[in-house]
VEXMARVO-202309 format. One line per 10 residues: number of its first residue (from 1); for each residue y, x, z of N, C-alpha, C, O. Coordinates in pm, 1 decimal. Atoms other than C-alpha are relative to their C-alpha. Layout:
<sites>
NUM = Y/X/Z/Y/X/Z/Y/X/Z/Y/X/Z; ...;
</sites>
This chain:
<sites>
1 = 32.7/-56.1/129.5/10402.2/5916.8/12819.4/62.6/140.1/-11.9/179.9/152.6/23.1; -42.6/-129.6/19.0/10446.8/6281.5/12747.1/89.5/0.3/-134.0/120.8/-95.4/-204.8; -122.1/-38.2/94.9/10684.8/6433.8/12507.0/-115.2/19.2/-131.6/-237.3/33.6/-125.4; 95.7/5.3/114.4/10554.7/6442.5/12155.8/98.5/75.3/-90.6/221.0/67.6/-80.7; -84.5/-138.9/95.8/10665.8/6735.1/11874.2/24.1/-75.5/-111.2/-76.3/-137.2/-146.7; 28.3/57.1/91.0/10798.3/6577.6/11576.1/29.4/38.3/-144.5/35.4/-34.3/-243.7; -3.2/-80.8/78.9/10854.2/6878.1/11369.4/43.4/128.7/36.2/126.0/150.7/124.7; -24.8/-132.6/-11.4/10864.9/7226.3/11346.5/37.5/98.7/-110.2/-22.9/110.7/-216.8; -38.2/-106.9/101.8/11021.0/7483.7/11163.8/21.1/134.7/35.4/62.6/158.9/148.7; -42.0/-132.2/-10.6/11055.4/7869.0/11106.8/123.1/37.8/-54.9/138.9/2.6/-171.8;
11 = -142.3/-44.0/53.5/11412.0/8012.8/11050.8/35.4/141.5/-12.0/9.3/222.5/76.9; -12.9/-153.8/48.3/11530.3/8344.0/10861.6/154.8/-22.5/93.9/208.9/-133.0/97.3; -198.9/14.7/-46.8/11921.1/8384.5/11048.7/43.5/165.4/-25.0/-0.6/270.7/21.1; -73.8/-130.9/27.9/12132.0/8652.2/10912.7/51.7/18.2/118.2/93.0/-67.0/196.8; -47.6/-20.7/-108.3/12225.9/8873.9/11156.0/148.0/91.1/-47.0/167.4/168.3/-140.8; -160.3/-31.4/18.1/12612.5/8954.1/11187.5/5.4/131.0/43.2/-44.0/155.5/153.3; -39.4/-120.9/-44.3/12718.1/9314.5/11196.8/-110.1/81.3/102.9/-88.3/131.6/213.2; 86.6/-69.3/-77.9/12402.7/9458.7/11303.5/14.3/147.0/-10.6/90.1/189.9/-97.6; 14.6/-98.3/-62.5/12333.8/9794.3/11439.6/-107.1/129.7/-103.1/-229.3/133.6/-89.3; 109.7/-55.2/111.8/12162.5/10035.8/11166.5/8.1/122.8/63.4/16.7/217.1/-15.3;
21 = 18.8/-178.3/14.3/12151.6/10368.8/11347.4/-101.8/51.4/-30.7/-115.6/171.3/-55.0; 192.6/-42.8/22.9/11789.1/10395.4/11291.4/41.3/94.3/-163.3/-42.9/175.2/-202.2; 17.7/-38.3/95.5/11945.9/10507.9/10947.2/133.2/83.8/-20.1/158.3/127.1/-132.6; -111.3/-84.7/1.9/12272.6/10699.3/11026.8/111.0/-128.1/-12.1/96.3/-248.1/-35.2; -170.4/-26.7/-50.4/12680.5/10689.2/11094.3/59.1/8.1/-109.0/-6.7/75.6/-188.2; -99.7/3.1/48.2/12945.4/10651.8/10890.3/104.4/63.5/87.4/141.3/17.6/195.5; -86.1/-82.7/-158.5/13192.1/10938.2/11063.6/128.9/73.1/-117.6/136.5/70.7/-240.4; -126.3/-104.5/29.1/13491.1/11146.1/10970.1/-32.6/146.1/30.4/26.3/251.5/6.3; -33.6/-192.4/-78.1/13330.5/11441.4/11165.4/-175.8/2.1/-47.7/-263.4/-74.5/-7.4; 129.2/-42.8/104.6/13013.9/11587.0/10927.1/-83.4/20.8/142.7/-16.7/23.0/246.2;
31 = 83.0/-12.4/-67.6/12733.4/11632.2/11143.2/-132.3/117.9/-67.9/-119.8/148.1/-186.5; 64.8/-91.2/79.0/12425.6/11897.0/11069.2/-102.1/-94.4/-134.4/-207.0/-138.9/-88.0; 73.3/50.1/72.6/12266.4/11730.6/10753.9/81.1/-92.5/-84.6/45.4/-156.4/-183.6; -87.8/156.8/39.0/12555.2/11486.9/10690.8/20.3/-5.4/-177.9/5.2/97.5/-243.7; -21.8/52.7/159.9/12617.3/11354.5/10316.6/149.2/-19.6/-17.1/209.9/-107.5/44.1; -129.1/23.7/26.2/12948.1/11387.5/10196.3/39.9/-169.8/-113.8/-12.0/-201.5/-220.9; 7.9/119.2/46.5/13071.1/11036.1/10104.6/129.1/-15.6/-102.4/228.0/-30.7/-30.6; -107.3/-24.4/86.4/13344.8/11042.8/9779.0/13.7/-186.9/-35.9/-5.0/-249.4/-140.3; -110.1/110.3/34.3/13508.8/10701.1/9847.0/162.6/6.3/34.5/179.6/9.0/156.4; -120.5/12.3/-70.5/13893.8/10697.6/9889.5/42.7/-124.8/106.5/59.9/-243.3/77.8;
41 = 5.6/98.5/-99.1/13942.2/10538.8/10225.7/-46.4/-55.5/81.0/-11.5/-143.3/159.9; 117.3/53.1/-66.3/13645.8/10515.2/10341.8/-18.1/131.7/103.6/58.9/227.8/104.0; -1.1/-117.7/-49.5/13502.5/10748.3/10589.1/-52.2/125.3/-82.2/-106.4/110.8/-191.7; 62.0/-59.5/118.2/13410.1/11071.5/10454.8/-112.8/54.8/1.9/-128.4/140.1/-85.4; 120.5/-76.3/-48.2/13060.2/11178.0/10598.5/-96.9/-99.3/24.8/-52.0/-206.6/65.1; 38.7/144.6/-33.6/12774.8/10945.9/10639.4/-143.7/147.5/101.9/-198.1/245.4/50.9; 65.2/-121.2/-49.6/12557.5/11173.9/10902.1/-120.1/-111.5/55.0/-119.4/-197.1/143.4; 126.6/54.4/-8.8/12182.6/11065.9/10842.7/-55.7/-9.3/192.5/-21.1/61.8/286.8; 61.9/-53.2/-192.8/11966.2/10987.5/11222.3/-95.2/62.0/-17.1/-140.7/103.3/89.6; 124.6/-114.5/79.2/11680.9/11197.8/11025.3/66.8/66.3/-87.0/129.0/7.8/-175.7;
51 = -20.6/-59.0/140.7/11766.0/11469.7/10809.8/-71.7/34.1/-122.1/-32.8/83.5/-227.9; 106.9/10.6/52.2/11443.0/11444.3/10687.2/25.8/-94.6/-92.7/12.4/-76.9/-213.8; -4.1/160.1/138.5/11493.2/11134.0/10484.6/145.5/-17.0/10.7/183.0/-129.6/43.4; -147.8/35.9/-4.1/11882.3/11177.5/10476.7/33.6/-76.4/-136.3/72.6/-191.6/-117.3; 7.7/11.3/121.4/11902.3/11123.2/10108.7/-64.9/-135.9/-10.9/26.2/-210.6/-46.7; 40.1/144.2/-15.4/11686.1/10772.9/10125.9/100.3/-100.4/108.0/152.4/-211.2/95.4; -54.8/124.4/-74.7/11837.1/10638.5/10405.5/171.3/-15.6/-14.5/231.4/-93.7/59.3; -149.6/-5.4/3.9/12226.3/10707.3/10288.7/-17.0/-110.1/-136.1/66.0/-200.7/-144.1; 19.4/99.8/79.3/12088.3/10507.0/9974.7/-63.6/-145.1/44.3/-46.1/-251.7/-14.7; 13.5/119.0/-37.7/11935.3/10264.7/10172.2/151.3/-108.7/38.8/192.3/-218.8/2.1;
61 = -118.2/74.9/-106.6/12253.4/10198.3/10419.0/81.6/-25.7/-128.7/99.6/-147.4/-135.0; -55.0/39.9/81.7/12462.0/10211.4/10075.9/-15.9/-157.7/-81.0/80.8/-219.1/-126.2; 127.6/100.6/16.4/12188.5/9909.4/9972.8/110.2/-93.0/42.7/206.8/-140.7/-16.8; -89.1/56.6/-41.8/12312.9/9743.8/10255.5/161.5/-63.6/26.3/199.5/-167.6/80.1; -111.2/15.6/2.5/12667.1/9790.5/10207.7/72.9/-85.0/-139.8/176.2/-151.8/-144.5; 37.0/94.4/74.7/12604.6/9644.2/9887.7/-20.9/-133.8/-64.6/16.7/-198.1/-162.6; 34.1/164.9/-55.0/12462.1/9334.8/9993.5/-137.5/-22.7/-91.8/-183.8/-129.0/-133.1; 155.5/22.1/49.3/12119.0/9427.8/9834.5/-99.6/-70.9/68.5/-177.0/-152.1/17.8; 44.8/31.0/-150.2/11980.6/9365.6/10189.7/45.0/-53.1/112.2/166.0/-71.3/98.9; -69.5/45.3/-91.2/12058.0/9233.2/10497.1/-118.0/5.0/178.7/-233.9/45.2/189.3;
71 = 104.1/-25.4/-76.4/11911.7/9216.6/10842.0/-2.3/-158.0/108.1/81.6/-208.4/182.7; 49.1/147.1/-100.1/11739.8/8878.6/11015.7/-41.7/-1.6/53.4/-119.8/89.6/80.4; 147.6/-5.4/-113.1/11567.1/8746.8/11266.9/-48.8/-155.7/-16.6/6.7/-258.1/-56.2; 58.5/138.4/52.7/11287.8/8494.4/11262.6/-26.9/-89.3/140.6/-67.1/-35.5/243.7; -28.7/53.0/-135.2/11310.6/8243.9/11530.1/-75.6/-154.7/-52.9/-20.5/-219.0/-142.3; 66.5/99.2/7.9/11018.0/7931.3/11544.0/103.6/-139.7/89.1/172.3/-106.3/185.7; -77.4/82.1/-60.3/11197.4/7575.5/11651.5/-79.0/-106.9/-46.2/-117.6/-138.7/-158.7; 54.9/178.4/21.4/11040.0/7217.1/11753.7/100.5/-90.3/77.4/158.3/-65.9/183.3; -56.8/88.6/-65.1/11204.2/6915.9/11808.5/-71.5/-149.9/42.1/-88.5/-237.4/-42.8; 84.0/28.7/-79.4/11011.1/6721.3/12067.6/134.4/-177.3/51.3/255.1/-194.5/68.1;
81 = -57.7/183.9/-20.2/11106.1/6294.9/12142.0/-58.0/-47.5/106.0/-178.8/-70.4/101.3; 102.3/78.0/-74.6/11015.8/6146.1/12434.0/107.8/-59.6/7.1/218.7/-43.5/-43.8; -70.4/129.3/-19.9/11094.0/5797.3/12616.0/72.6/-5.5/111.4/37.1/44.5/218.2; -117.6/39.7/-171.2/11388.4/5691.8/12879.6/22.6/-161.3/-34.4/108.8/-212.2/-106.1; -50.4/177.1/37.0/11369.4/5299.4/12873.3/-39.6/10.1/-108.4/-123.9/95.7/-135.4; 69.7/49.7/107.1/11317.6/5161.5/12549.8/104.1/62.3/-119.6/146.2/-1.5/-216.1; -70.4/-75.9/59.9/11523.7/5449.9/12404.7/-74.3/138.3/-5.6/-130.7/175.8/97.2; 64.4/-139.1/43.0/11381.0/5800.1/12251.9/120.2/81.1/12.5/234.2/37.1/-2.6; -136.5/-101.1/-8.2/11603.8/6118.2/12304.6/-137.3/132.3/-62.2/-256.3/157.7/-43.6; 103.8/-112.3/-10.2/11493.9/6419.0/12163.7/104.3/140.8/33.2/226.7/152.2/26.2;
91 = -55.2/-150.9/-56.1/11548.0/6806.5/12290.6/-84.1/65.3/-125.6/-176.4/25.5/-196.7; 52.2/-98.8/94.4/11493.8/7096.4/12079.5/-70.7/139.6/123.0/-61.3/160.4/244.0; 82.8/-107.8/-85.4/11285.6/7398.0/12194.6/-15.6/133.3/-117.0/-41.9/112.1/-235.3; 20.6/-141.5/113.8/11267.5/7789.5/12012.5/-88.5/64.7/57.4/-127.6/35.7/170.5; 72.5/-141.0/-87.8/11055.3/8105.1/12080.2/157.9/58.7/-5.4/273.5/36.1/-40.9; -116.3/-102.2/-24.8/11223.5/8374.1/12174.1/48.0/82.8/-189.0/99.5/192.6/-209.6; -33.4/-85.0/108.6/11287.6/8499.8/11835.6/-23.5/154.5/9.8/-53.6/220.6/109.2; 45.5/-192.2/16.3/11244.2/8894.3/11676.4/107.0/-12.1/-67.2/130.4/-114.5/-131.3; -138.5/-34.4/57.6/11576.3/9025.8/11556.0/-38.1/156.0/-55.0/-134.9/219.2/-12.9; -19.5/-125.4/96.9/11636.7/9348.4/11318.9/-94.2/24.4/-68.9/-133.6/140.7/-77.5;
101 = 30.0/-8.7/136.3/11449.3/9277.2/11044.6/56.1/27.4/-150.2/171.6/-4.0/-179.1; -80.9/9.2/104.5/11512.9/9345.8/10711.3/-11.3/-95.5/-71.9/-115.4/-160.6/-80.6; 29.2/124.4/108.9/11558.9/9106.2/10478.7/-57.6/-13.0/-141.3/-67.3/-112.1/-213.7; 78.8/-17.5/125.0/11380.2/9262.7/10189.8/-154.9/48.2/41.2/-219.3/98.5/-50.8; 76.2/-45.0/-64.4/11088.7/9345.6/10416.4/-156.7/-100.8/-94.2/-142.0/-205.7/-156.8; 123.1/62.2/82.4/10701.6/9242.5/10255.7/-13.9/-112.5/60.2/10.9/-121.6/180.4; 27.0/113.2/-13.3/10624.4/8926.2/10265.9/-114.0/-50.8/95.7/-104.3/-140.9/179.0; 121.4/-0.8/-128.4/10286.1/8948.1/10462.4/89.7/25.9/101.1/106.1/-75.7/168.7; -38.5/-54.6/-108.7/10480.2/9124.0/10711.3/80.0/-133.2/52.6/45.3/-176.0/162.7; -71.1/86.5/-38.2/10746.4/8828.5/10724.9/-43.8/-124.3/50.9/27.5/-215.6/92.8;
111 = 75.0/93.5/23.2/10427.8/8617.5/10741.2/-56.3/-6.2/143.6/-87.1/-105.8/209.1; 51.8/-43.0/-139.2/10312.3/8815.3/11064.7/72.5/-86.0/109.8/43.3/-167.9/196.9; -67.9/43.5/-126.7/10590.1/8764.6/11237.0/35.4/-170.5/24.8/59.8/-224.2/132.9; -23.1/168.9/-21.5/10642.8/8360.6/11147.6/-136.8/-17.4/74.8/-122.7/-111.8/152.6; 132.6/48.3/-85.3/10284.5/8331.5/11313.8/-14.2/69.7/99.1/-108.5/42.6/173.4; 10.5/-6.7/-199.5/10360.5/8535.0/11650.1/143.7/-117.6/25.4/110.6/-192.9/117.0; -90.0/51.2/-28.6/10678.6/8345.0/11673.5/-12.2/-148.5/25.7/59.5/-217.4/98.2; 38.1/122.7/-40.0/10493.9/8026.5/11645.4/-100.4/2.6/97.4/-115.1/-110.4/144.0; 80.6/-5.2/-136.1/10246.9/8106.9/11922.6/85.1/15.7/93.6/75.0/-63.6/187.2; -114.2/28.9/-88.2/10547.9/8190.7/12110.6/21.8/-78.7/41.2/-3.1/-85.2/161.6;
121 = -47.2/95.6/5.0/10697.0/7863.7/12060.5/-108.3/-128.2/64.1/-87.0/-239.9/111.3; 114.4/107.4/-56.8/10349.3/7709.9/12154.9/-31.6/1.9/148.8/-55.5/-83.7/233.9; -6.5/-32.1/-195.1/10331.9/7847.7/12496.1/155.8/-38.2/40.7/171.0/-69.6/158.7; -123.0/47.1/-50.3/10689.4/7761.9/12530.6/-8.9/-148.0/30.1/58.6/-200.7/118.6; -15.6/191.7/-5.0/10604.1/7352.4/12483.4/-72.8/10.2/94.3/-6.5/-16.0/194.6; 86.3/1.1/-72.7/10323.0/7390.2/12680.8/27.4/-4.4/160.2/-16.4/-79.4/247.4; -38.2/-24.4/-131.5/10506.1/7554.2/12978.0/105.5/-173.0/45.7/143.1/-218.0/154.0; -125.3/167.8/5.7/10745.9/7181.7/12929.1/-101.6/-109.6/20.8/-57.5/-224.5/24.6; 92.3/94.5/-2.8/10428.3/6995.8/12966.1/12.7/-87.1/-181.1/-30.6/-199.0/-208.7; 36.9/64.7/169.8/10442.4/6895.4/12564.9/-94.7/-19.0/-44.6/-181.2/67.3/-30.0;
131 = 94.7/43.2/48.9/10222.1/6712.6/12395.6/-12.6/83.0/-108.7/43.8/54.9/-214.5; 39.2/-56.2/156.8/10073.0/6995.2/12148.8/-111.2/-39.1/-83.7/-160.8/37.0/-166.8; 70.3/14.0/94.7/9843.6/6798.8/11996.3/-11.1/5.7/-145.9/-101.6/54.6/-213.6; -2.9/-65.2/161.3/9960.5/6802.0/11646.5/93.3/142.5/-40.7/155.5/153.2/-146.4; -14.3/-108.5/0.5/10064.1/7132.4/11686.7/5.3/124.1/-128.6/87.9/197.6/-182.8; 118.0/-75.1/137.4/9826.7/7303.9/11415.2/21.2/-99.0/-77.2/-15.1/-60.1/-188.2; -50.1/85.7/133.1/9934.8/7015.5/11197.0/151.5/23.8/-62.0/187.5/62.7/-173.1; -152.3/8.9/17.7/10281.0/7007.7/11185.1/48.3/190.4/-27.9/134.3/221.0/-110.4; -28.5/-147.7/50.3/10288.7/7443.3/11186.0/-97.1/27.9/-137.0/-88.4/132.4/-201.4; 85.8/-83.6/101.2/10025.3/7460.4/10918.5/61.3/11.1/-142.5/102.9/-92.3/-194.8;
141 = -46.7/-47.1/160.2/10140.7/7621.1/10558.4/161.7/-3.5/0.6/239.4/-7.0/-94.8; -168.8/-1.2/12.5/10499.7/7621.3/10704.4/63.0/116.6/-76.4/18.2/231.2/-72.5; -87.8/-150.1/43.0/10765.7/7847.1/10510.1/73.5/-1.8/73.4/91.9/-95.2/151.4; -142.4/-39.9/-35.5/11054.1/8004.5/10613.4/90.2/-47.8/-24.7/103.6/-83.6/-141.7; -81.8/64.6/104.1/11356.9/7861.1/10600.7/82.6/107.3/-12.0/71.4/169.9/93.4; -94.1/-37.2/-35.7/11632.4/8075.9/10531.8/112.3/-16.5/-11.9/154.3/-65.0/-117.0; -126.5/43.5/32.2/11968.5/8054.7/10603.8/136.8/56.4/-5.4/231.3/-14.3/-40.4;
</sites>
């Protein structure tokens, strides 16, 4: 008897101390465009990675610092039962997940990526010899979870 899926879920996971240069530095040493930053203690320059949108993205990263925002990744997961003797064990299985999202990002968009992440995850059982027959049952109208 093949392995059989006996649920699936999509997961939001905060990501720890991510990497924002896409939106500038927090520095001590001004850079050409940099934003002078008037906290005591803090650093004092926040030197945009566009100077083009310096001004948005020093309010964005502020956002972030905030805790307006945050940045996730969405990662599809089934947990699949098969038989050893007259005992069931089950293994879990993920896609590869997409990391550096935002977490205030549109909702379609968040919608995109839960439905490549579950095709992911479908060629992943597949390659395990998994039974995907209820597949399209068990993923259909799934939300996000987040956590």
């Amino acid at each position: 008897m093949r392995s059989k899926i006996e649920l699936i879920k999509v997961k939001a996971i905060v990501v720890e101390d991510p990497d924002l240069f896409y939106l500038g530095k927090y520095s001590n040493t001004p850079k050409e465009g940099a934003i002078e930053v008037n906290r005591k203690g803090y650093y004092k320059y926040f030197n945009p990675a566009c100077r083009e949108y310096a001004d948005l993205d020093y309010e964005r990263m502020k956002g972030y610092n905030n805790g307006d925002w945050y940045m996730i990744g969405i990662i599809a997961e089934a947990e699949v039962s098969y038989k050893i003797g007259n005992y069931s064990r089950l293994e879990f299985f993920s896609s590869s997940g997409i990391w550096g999202i935002e977490s205030d990002s549109d909702k379609d968009y968040l919608n995109e990526l839960k439905e490549e992440e579950l095709i992911d995850l479908k060629a992943h059982l597949e390659q395990f010899n998994v039974d995907i027959s209820n597949f399209e049952e068990l993923s259909k109208d799934i939300e996000i979870e987040w956590e």
